[in-house]
N, C-alpha and C positions, 0 to 999 in steps of 0.2 A: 504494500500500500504506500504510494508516494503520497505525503502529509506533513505538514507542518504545524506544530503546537508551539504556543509562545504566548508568554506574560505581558501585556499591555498597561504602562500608567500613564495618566492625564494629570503633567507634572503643571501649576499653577503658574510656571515663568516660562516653559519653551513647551508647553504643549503636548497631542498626543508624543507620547516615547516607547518603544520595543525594550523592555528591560529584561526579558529572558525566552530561547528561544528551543527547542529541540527539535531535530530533522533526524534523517535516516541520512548515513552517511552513504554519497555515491547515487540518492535519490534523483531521479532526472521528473520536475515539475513539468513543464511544458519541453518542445523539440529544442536541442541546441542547449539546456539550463542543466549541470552537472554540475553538484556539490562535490566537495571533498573536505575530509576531515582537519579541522584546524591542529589535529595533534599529527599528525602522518607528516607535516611539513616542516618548512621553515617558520620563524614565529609572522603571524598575518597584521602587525601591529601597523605598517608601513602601510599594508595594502588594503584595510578595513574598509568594506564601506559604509561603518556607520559615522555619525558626527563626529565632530572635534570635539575634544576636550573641556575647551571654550565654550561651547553650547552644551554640556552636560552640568547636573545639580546630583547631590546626594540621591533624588528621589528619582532621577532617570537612569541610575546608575546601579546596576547588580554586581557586575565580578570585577575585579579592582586590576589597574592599569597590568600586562602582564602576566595576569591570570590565565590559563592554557586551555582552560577552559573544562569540560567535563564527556568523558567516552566511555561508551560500555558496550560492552561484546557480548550479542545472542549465539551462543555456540550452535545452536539447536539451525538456525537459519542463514550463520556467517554474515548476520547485518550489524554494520554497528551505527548506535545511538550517540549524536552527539550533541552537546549542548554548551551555548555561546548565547550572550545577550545579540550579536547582531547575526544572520546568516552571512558566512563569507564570500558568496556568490552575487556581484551588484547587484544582476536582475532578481536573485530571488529574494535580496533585500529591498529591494524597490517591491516586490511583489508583497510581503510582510506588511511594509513601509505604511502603503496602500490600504490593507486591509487595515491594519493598528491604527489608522486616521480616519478610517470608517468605521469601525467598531466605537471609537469614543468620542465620535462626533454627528454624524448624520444617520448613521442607523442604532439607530440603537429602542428598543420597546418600551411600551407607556409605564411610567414609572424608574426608567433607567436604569433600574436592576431588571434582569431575565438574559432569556438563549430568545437569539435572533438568526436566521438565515441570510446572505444576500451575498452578490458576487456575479460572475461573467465569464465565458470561456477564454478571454483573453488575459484576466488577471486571476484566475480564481476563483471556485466557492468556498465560502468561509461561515463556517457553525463561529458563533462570538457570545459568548454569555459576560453580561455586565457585570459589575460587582462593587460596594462601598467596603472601606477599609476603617475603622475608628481611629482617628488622630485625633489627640487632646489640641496641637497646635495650629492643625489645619482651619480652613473656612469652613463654616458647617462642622467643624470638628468630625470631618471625614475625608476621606479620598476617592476616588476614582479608580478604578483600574478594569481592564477584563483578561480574560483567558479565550483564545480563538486557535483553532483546526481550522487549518489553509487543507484543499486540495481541490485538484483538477476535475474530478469524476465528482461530478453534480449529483448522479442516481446515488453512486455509494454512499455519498458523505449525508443526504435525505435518508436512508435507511441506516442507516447509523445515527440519527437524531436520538433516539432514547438511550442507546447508551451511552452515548458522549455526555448528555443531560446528566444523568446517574452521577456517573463518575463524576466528570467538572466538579460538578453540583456534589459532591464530598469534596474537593480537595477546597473549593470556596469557604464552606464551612469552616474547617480547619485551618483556613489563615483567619477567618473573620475572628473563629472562638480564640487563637491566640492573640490576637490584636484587641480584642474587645478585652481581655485582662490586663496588658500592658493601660490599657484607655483609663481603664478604674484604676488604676491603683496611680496612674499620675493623675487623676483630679481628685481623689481622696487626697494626696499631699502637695498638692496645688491646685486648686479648681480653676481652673480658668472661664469657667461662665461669669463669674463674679468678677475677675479681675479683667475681661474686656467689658463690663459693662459698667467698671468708674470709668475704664478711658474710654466712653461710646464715640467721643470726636475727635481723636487719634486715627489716623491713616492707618489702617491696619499692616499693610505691609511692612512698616518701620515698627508697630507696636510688639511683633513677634523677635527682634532683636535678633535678626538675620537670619531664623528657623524655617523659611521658606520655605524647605525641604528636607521630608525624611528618609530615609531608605526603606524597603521592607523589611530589612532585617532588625532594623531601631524597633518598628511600628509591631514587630511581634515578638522582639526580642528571642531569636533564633538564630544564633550565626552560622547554622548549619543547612540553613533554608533552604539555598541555589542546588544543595547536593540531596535536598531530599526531593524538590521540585524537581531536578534530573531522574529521578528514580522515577515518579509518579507519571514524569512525561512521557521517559521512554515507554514504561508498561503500557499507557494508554496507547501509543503506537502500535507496540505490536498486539496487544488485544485486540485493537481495532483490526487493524489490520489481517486477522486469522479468525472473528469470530464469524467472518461472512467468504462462504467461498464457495465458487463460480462451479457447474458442473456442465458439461456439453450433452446436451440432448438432444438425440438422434430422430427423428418422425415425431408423432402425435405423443404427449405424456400418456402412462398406462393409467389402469384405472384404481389402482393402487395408490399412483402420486397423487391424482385427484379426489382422491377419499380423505388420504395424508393430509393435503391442502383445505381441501372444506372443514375438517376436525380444525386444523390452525386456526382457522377464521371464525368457528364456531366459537373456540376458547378464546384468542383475544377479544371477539365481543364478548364474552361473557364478563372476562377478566374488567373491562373498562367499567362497568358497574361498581363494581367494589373497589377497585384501584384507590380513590381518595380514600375512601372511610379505613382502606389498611396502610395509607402511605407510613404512620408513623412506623407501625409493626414491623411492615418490609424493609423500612431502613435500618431496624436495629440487628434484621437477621442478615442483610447482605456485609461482602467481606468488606473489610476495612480499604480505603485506598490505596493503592502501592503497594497493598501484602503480592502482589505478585509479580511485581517488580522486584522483589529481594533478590527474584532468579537474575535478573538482571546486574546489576552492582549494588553492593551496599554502603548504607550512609559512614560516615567517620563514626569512631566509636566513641559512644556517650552522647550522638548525635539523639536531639529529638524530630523522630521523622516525624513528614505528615502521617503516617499510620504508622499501626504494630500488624506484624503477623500473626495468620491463624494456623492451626494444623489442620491440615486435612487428610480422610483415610481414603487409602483408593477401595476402588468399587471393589466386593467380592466376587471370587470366581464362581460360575455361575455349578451347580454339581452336572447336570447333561449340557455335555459338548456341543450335538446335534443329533440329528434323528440316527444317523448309522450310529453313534454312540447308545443312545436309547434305544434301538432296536438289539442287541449286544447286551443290555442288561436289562431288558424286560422277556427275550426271548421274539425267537421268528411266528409264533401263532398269535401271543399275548399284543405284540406290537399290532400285527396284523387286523384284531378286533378295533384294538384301539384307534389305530388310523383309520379305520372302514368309517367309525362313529363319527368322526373328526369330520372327515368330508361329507358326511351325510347331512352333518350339522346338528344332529344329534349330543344332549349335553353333555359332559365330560368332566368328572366328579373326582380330584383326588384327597384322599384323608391321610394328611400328617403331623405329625408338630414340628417340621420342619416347614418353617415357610419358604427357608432358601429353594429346600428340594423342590416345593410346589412353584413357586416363579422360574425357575428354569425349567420345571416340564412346560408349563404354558410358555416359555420365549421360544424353546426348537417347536412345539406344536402350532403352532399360529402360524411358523413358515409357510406349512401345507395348504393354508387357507388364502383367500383374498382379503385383504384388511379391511375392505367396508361388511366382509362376516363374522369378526372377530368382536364377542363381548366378552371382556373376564371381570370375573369379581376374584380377585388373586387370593385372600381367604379371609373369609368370617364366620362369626360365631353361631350361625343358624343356618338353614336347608335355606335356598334361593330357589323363585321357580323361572323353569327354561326359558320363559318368554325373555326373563332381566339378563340371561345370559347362558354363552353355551360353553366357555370356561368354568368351573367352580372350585376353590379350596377351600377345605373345612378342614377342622382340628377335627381331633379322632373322635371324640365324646359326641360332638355331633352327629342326633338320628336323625336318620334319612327315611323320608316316606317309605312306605311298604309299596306304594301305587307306582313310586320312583326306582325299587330294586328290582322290580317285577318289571318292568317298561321295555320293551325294543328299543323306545328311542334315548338310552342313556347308560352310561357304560362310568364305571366306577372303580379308580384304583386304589386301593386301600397297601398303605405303608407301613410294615413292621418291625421292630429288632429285628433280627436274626438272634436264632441262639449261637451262641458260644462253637458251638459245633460245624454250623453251617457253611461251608466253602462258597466262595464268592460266584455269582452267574458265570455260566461257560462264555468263553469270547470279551469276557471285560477286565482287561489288561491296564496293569501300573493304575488301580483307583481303587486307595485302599476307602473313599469318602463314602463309595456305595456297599461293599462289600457286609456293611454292619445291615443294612437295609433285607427286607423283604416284600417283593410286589405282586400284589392279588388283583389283577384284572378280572371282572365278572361284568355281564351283563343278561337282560332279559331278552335277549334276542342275540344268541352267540352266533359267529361270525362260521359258517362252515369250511373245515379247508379244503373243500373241492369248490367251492363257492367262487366263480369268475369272479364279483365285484367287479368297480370301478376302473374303464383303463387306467385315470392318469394313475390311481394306484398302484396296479400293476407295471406302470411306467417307473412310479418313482421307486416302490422295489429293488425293480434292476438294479436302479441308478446306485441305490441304496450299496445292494451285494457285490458289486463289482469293484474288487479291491485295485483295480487300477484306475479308478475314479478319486483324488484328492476329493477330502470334505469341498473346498471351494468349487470346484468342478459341479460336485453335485449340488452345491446351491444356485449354481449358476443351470441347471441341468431344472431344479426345480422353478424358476423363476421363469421359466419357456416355458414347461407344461404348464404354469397355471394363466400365462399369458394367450396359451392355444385355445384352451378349453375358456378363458374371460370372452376370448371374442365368438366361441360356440352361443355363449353363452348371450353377449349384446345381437347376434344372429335371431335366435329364440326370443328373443325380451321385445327386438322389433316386427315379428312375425306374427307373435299372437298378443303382446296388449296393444300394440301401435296399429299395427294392420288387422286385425283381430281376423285372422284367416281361420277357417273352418278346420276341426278336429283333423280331419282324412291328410290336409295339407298339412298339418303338425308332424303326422307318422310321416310322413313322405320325406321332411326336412329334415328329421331325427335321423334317419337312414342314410340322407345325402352326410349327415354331419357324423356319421359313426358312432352315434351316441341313443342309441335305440334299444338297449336293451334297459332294464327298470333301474338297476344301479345307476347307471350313467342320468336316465331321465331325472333320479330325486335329486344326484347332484346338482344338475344344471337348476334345477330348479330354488334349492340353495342359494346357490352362489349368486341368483339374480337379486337377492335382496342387498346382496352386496354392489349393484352398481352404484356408482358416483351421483348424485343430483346434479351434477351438471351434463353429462351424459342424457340423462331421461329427461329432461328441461328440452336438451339441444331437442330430441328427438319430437318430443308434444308440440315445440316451436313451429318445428319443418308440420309436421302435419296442419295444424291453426292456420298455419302460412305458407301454401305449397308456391312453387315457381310461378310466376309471370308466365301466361302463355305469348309468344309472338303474336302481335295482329294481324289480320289478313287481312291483305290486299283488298 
């Protein structure tokens, strides 16, 4: 992600100023515009182009004359972060320059605190969020300043508006609450309200006794600020930069990413309801600022950064690998019930007290499925009926209807110790995790093994036993069969709800589609609950509103 972050103040004598800046080292902004790191060189003190000397104040000033400035290396990606009050590149200081004089001057939103948008393909789009500072000596006994993300790509940097928000909007915070304590405690042992208002007809400029400016680091009392703000920028960098990434998609999305997609948007609507009334909540549970930039460099010690870090555990491993793992320790007939139920849609009941065990049987099961068929209730404390879902975990103590164990349409795994004695399932190698376990497949309508079932069943079988097929292979082996039989299946869905053809023409199509025998028919039938709403929309459109005929002559 080519971007630019940088600390902006509106010093009282020379105006907007770029006081601290961080880039990707090597980043190219526009065609022709190529940073390089001010450490990798010779010193750029000669060559700067930011102001003179002469035109800087304490309070336009962050790293002091000679200062090398600040670099940190992502090993993970071979970028390095570098951080300098001015960028070294004219044009992309001129570009900074630009925005830093628009951010605290003509754009800026009602109230002159917030995140504003604006910018141009030829100078940039720039996210700028304003922000006040407490100064006991300042006008208004405040400051000015903002924090702005420069970059070129106008789409990325609009979908990136809520997390830049987030984040900014913590590291804001955290200068303001230090600067708001340095404020109190010099007007608790000087107030200055009182003592500008015996000199009310005193020029104020002369009445501040040359304090015209502070630094940030006076104003929060930090002198370790520039190296913790380097930590916070770079992370927001490369955060940004890897939380969003581009895939290339080849024809029409399947009907899976469009199930995927409507679920997104079903939850961020949902989510916008309640969003304010949890804003305080949610901020207290997200991570601190910069705890992940520690990967990055860390501050001087006995520094106080803008954040502390948090630990974090990585995820567990899940106990089933995938379905030829689970097929290997549930057995070739056991598995075989189980799958048949899976595709039927029929519900799928496991009893454990292991929860781990019960979420990774539903993560490899659910592969077989199409995602707009998949409901899980991953486990609770009572019997659920099939209609809420066709996933279910129950702990063990949980009874199960009698009408439920008796059923065709419901198949039930029940998990036990093993005793002491028992030798692990044949075929399940190096996992001593499952070995304590015992698995009771039952259902009311047992799975015969002369019993044809379902091709693509029979298809993913093979794919399953053939040990010259990598696990990967076969997922990629599964994601075709179930994309062959999706579109048997949108065939059928427009044949008889769209076109509503007669019964006779239904067998006929079933034949032409290889899918005519009564396994094959209830899947299809399944699986059509699983189309996308945008799919069935498109389809009820086109009929509503069929083609324009040509006019005749």
């Amino acid at each position: 992600m080519n971007a630019i972050v940088a600390l902006c103040h509106f010093c009282e004598l020379h105006g907007p100023r770029t006081l601290f800046c961080t880039e990707e080292g090597g980043i190219q902004m526009s065609s022709g515009i190529c940073t390089h790191s001010p450490a990798e060189g010779a010193s750029t003190e000669s060559s700067s182009p930011g102001p003179k000397k002469s035109d800087m104040c304490e309070g336009c000033r962050s790293l002091a004359v000679g200062h090398p400035g600040y670099l940190s290396h992502d090993k993970e990606t071979s970028i390095k972060y570098v951080s300098h009050q001015h960028p070294s590149h004219p044009q992309l200081f001129s570009i900074v320059r630009q925005a830093c004089v628009r951010s605290l001057s003509c754009e800026v939103c009602p109230g002159r605190e917030g995140p504003i948008f604006f910018g141009d393909e030829q100078h940039g789009f720039v996210f700028s969020h304003t922000f006040f500072i407490k100064d006991s000596l300042a006008r208004g006994f405040q400051r000015w300043y903002s924090i702005i993300t420069i970059m070129m790509d106008r789409i990325y940097l609009i979908n990136s508006w809520p997390f830049l928000l987030g984040k900014i909007r913590g590291i804001i915070d955290e200068l303001q609450g230090k600067a708001l304590k340095v404020f109190e405690a010099e007007q608790f042992g000087c107030p200055q309200r009182a003592q500008r208002m015996n000199t009310a007809f005193t020029p104020f400029l002369h009445q501040r006794n040359g304090n015209a400016a502070r630094s940030l680091t006076s104003l929060t009392s930090d002198d370790n600020l520039w190296a913790c703000l380097h930590t916070s920028f770079a992370w927001l960098l490369k955060a940004c930069g890897s939380r969003l990434t581009e895939k290339l998609l080849e024809g029409a999305p399947t009907e899976d990413t469009l199930v995927q997609m409507e679920k997104l948007a079903d939850l961020e609507e949902e989510s916008e309801s309640w969003d304010n009334s949890e804003a305080e909540e949610e901020k207290a549970s997200v991570l601190p600022e910069g705890a992940e930039g520690r990967e990055l460099t860390k501050c001087p010690t006995g520094s106080s950064s803008l954040s502390d870090c948090e630990s974090w555990q990585p995820r567990k491993l899940s106990v089933f690998q995938s379905l030829r793992h689970m097929r290997q320790v549930l057995g070739a007939s056991s598995f075989r019930m189980l799958a048949w139920h899976v595709l039927m849609g029929n519900q799928v009941i496991w009893k454990s007290r292991d929860t781990d065990l019960v979420l990774s049987a539903f993560e490899v099961l659910r592969t077989m499925l199409p995602v707009g068929c998949v409901r899980v209730i991953p486990y609770s404390s009572q019997y659920e009926e099939a209609y809420r879902c066709n996933f279910l975990g129950l702990s063990p103590h949980v009874q199960i209807p009698t009408h439920v164990l008796s059923s065709e349409f419901a198949v039930v795994v029940e998990v036990h110790t093993a005793a002491p004695s028992s030798l692990p399932p044949a075929g399940c190698e190096d996992d001593q995790s499952l070995s304590k376990y015992e698995f009771v497949v039952t259902s009311g309508s047992a799975v015969a093994a002369d019993r044809v079932g379902p091709t693509i069943l029979n298809k993913m079988e093979a794919a399953l036993t053939n040990q010259n097929l990598s696990v990967d292979v076969v997922d990629q082996c599964l994601i075709c069969l179930k994309e062959e039989w999706m579109n048997k299946v949108k065939v059928l869905f427009k044949f008889t709800k769209v076109d509503s053809r007669p019964k006779e023409d239904t067998q006929k199509l079933l034949s032409i589609l290889g899918a005519s025998e009564e396994d094959n028919v209830k899947l299809l039938k399944f699986w059509m609950t699983g189309l996308s709403k945008t799919y069935k929309s498109h389809l009820m459109s086109t009929v509503r509103s069929p083609p324009a005929t040509e006019p005749r002559n």
